[in-house]
C-alpha positions as CSV (number, residue, x, y, z in Angstrom):
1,X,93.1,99.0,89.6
2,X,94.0,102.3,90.2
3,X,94.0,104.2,91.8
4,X,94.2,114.8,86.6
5,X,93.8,117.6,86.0
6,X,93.3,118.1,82.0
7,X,90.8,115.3,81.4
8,X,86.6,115.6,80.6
9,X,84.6,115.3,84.5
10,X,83.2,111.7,82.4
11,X,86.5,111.0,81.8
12,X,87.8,111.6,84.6
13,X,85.9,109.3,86.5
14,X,86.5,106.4,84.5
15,X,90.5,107.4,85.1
16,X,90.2,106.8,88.7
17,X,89.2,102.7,87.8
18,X,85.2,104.1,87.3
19,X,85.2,104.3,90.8
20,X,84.0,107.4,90.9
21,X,81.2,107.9,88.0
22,X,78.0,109.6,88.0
23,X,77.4,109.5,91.7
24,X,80.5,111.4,92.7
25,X,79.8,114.2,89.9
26,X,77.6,116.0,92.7
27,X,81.0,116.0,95.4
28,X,83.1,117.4,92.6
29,X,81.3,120.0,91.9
30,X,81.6,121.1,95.3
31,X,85.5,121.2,94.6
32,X,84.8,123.3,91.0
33,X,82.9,125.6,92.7
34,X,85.6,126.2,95.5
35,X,87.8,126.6,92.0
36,X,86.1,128.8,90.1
37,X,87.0,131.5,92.2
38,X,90.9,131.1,91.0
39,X,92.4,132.1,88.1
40,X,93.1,128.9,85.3
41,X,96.4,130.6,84.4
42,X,97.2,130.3,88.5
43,X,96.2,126.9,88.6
44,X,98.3,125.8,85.5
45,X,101.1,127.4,87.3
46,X,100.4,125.7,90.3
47,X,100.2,122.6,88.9
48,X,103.5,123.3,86.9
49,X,105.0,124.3,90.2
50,X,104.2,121.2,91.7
51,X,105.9,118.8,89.0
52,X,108.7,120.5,89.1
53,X,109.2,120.8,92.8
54,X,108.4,116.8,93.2
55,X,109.9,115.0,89.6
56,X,108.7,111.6,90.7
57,X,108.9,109.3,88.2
58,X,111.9,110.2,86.2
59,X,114.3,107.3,87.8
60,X,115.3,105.0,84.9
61,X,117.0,101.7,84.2
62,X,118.4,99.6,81.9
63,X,115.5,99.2,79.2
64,X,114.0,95.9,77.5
65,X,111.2,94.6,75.6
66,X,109.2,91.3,75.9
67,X,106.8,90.2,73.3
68,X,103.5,88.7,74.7
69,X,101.5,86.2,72.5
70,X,99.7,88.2,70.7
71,X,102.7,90.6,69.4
72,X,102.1,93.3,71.9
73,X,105.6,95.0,72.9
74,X,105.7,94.9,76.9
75,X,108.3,97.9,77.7
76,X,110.4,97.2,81.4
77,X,113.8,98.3,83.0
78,X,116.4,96.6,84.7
79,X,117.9,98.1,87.8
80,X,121.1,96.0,89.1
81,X,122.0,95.2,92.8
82,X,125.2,96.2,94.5
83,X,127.8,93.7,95.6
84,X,125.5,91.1,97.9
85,X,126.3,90.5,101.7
86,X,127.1,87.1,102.5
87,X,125.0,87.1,106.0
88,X,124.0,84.0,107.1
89,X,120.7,82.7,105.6
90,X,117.3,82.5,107.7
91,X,117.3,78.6,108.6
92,X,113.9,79.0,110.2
93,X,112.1,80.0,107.1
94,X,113.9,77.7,104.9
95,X,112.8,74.9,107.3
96,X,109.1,76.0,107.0
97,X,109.1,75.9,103.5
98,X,110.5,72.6,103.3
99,X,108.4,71.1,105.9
100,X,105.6,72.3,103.8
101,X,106.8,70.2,100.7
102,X,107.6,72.7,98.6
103,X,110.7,72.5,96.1
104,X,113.3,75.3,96.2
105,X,115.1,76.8,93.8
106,X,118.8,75.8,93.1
107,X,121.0,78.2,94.5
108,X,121.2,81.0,91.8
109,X,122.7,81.8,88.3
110,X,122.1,85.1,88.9
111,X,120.9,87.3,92.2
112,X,117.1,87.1,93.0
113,X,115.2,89.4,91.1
114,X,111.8,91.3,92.3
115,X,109.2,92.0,89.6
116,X,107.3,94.6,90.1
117,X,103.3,94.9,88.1
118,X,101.7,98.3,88.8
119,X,98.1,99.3,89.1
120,X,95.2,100.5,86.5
121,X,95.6,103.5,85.3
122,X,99.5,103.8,86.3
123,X,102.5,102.8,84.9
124,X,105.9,101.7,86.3
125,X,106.9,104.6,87.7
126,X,104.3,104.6,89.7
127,X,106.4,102.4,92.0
128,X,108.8,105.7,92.3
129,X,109.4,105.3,96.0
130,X,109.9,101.6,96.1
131,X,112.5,101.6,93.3
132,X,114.3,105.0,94.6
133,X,114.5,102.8,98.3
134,X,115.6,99.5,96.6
135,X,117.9,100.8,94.4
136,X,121.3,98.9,94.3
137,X,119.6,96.9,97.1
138,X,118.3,94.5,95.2
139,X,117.8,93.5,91.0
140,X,114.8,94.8,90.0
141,X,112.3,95.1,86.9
142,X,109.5,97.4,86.5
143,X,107.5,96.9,83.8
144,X,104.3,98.8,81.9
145,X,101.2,96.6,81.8
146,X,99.8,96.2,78.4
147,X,98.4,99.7,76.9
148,X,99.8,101.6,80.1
149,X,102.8,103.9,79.8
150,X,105.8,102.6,77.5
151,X,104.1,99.4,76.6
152,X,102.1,98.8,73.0
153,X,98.3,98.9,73.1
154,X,97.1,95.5,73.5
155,X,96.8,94.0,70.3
156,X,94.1,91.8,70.8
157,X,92.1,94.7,72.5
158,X,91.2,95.5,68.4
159,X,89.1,92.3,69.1
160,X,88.4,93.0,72.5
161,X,87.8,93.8,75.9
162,X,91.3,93.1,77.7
163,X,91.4,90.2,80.7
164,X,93.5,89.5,84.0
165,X,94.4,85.8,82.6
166,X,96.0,88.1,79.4
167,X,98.2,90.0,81.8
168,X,99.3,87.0,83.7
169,X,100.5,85.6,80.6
170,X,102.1,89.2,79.7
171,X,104.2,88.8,83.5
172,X,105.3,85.4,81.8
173,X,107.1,87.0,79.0
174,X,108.1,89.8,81.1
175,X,110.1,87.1,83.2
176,X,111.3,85.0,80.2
177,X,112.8,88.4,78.9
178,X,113.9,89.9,81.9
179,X,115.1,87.3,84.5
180,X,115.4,83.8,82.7
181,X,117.4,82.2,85.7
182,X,117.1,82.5,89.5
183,X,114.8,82.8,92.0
184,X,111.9,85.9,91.7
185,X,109.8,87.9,93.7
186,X,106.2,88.9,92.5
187,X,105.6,92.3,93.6
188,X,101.9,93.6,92.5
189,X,99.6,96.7,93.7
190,X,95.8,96.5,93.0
191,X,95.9,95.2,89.3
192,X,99.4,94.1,89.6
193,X,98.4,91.7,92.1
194,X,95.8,90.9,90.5
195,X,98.2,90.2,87.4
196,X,100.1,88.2,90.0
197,X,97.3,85.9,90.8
198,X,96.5,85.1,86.9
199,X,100.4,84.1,86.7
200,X,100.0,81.8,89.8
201,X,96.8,80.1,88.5
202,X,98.5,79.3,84.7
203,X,102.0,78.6,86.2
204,X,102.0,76.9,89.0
205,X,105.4,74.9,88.3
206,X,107.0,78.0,87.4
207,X,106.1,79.0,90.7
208,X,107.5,76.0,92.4
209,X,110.6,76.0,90.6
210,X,111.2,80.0,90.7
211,X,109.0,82.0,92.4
212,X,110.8,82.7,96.0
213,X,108.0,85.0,97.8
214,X,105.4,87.2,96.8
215,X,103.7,90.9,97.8
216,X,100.4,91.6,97.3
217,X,99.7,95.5,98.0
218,X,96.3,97.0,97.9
219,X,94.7,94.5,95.8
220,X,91.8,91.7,95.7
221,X,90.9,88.4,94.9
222,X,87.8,88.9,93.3
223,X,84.3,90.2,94.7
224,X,84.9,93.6,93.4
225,X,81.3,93.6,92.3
226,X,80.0,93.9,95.5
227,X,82.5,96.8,96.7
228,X,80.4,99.9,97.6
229,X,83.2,102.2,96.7
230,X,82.6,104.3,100.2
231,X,79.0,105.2,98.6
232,X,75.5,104.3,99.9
233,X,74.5,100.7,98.9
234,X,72.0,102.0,96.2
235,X,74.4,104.5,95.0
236,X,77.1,101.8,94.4
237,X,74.6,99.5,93.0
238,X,73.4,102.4,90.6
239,X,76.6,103.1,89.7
240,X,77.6,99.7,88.6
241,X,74.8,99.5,86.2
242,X,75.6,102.8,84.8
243,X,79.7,102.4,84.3
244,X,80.3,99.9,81.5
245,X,78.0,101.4,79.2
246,X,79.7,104.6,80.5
247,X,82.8,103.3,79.6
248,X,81.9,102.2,76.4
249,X,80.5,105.5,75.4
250,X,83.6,107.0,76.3
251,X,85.8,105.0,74.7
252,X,84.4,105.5,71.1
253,X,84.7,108.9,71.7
254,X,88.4,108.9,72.2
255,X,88.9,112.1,69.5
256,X,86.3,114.0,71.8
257,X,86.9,113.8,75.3
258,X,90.8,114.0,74.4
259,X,89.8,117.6,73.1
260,X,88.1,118.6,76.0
261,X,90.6,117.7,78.6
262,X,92.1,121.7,79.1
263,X,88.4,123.0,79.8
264,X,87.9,121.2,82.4
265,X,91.4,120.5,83.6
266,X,91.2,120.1,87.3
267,X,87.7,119.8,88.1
268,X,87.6,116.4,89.9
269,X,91.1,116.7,91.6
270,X,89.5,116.3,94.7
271,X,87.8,113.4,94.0
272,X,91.2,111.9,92.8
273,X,92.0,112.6,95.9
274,X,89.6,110.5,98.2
275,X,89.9,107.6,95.9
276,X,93.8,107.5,95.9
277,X,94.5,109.1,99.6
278,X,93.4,108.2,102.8
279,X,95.0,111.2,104.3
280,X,93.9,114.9,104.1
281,X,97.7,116.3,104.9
282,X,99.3,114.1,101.7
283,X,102.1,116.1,100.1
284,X,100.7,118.3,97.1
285,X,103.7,117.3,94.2
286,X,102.8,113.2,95.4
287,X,99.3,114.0,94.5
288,X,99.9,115.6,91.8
289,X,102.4,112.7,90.7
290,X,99.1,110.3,90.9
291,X,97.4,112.6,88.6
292,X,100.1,112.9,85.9
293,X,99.8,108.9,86.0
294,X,96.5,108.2,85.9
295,X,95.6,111.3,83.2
296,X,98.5,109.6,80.9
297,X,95.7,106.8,80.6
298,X,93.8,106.9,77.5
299,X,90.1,106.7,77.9
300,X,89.4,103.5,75.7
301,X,92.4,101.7,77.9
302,X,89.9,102.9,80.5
303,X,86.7,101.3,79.3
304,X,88.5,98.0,77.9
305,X,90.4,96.9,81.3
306,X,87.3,98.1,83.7
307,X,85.3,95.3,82.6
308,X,87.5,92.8,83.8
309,X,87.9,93.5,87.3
310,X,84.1,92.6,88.2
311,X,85.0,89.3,86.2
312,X,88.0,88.7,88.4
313,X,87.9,85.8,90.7
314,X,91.4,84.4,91.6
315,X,90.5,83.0,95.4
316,X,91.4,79.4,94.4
317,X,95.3,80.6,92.8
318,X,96.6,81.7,96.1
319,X,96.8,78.4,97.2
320,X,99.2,77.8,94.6
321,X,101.5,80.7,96.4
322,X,100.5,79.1,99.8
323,X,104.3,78.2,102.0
324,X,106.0,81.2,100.2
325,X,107.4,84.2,101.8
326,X,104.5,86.6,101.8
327,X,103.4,90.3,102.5
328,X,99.8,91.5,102.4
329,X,99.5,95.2,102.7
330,X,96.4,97.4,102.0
331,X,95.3,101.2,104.0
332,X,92.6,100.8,105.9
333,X,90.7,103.3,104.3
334,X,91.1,101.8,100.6
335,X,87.7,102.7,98.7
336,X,88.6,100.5,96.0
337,X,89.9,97.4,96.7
338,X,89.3,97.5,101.1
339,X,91.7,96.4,103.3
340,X,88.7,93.8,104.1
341,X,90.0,92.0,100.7
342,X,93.5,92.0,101.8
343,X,93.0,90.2,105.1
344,X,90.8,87.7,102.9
345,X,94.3,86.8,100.9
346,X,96.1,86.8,103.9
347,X,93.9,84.1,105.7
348,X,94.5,81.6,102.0
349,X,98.2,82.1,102.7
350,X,98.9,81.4,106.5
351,X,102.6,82.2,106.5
352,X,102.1,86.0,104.9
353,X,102.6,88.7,106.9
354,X,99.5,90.8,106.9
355,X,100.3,94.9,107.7
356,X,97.0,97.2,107.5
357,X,98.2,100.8,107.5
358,X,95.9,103.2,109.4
359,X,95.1,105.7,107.2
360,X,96.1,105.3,104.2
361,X,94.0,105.0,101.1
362,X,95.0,102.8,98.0
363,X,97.9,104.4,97.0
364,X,99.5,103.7,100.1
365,X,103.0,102.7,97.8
366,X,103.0,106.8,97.5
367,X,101.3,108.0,100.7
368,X,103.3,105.6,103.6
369,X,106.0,104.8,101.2
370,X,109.1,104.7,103.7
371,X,106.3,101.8,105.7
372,X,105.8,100.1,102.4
373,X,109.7,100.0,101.4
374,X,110.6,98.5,104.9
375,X,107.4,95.9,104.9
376,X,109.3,95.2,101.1
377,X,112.8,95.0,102.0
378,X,111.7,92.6,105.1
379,X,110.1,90.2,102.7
380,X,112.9,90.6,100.2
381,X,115.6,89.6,102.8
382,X,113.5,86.7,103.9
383,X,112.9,85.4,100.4
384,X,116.6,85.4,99.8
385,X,117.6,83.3,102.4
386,X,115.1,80.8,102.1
387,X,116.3,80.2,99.1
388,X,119.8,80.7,99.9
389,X,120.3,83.7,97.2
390,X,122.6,86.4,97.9
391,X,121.8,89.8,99.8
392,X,122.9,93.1,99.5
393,X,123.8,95.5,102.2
394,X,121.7,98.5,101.4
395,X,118.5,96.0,101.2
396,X,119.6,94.7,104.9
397,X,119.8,98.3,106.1
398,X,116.1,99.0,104.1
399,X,114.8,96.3,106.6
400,X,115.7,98.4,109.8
401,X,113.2,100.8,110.4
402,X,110.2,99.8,112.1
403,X,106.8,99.0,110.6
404,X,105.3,102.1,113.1
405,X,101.8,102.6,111.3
């Protein structure tokens, strides 16, 4: 749930999850005006500049495509591990899990595999940092949620508004296509956790069987209703009453607001900004990498995914995840899904590890990305041993720096 330059202000503020909508208008103005005083040709240089000095996003792997139940063509890559290191397992972790009577997976076909589900709004490659870290560490698969970068629109989203229980069952045929034997881990930031939870609450003996630990990064398991989205209480409650039918409007508009994207092409940049970065000092290219992603978003994907997060209420799944290997991360100054929520998953799974980054807003997978890789790496390693998989020695060295927040 993600969290632009060349989008419409309305449009823009449903590509930042709706978090921002008619209420933040009167803040970004303040940033146009500030603007106004620079030449647009500068400012598309700038912005050219910027995505050429920081071309995040481009790292590749081996494609596939899975085919959810309704037809829709889920686009992921494959990246491969290096040789593993045959270190001696983590005997302590393994005991807890079977003390906790779960069943473990039989010692792998293949090497463990991580599965990583991005946020609204973003695609894949929004995991850039992670996969550039993890790369011959560990396999991996990155994969485009339904209607977000490589993947099909929905094809039930014709019909419909689209649903969290629709994209659990999408990570289902993402795993059936991508890693039909050995152990996973379910890596998911904001609505890729989300995702993660849905796949829990429909699966739980998949999870048994395969699922070897799980990350849960800047997301929530429901309540997102009541989140004031760092405005006053009647602000946010005027806000929610205004953003579906927003949404809606802007959505049947697609021809429209697509045309008027250039006119107003960085007018709300700052307001990307505070809802994606908790930091004033982030780099310029990494926030200008979070506006390529979220401006690639078409506005009706906008206005049929927003609807489900108020719906989404996934408390009960966890305990379904509960004994697994577990990382909860989240910034502490998250506007969209608060760190408040993470520490609320963490207390349903008592063995996670629960890290709340000072500073950091809620795309802290970009802004403390060398934290987040080693937090990753450290849950990676773990999971492997408890279930007795082989490890790598680049992911072993990932694990050594020190979670300094």
């Amino acid at each position: 749930m993600t969290g632009v330059a060349e989008n419409s202000p309305w449009e823009r503020a449903g590509l930042v999850g709706a978090a921002v909508g008619v209420l933040a208008a009167g803040a970004a103005a303040g940033v146009a005006i500030e603007r106004v005083t620079v030449g647009r040709g500068m400012r598309r240089r700038a912005r050219l500049a910027l995505d050429a000095a920081g071309p995040y996003g481009t790292l590749r792997g081996t494609p596939g495509t899975a085919v959810a139940e309704d037809g829709t063509a889920l686009y992921y890559e494959v990246e491969e591990a290096a040789p593993a290191d045959t270190g001696p397992p983590a005997p302590a972790r393994r005991g807890r899990l079977l003390r906790r009577g779960r069943s473990r997976p039989a010692p792998p076909a293949q090497p463990l595999t991580v599965v990583f589900c991005h946020g609204y709004c973003l695609s894949q490659d929004s995991w850039h940092f992670q996969r550039a870290a993890l790369r011959g560490g560990v396999r991996a698969v990155y994969w485009d949620q339904r209607s977000h970068g490589r993947s099909e629109r929905g094809r039930d989203q014709a019909a419909g508004l689209a649903t969290i229980d629709q994209l659990g069952r999408d990570l289902k045929a993402v795993l059936d296509a991508a890693a039909p034997e050995g152990p996973v881990v379910l890596a998911g930031h904001s609505m890729g956790g989300m995702t993660v939870m849905a796949f829990a609450e429909q699966y739980p003996d998949y999870v048994r069987e395969r699922v070897a630990g799980v990350a849960f990064l800047s997301t929530s398991a429901g309540k997102l209703a009541a989140v004031t989205l760092g405005l006053p209480a009647a602000g946010a409650r005027a806000f929610r009453a205004v953003a579906p039918g927003l949404l809606r409007m802007l959505g049947s508009q697609v021809d429209l607001v697509e045309r008027t994207r250039r006119a107003t092409a960085d007018l709300f940049a700052g307001v990307i900004k505070r809802y994606s970065f908790g930091a004033q000092d982030v780099d310029p290219a990494v926030e200008r990498f979070a506006e390529r992603l979220i401006e690639a978003t078409p506005i009706d994907v906008v206005a049929e995914f927003y609807p489900a997060f108020t719906e989404h209420e996934k408390g009960d799944a966890l305990a379904v995840l509960d004994g697994l290997p577990a990382l909860v991360l989240a910034g502490d100054k998250d506007l969209l899904t608060p760190s408040a929520h993470s520490a609320e998953i963490a207390e349903r799974l008592p063995e996670a590890t629960l890290v709340v980054v000072p500073g950091a807003g809620h795309l802290v997978i970009m802004e403390r990305a060398e934290l987040v890789n080693a937090a990753l790496a450290r849950l990676i390693a773990a999971a492997a041993d408890a279930v007795r998989a082989p490890v790598s020695a680049p992911l072993r060295a990932l694990t050594a720096p020190a979670l300094d927040a």
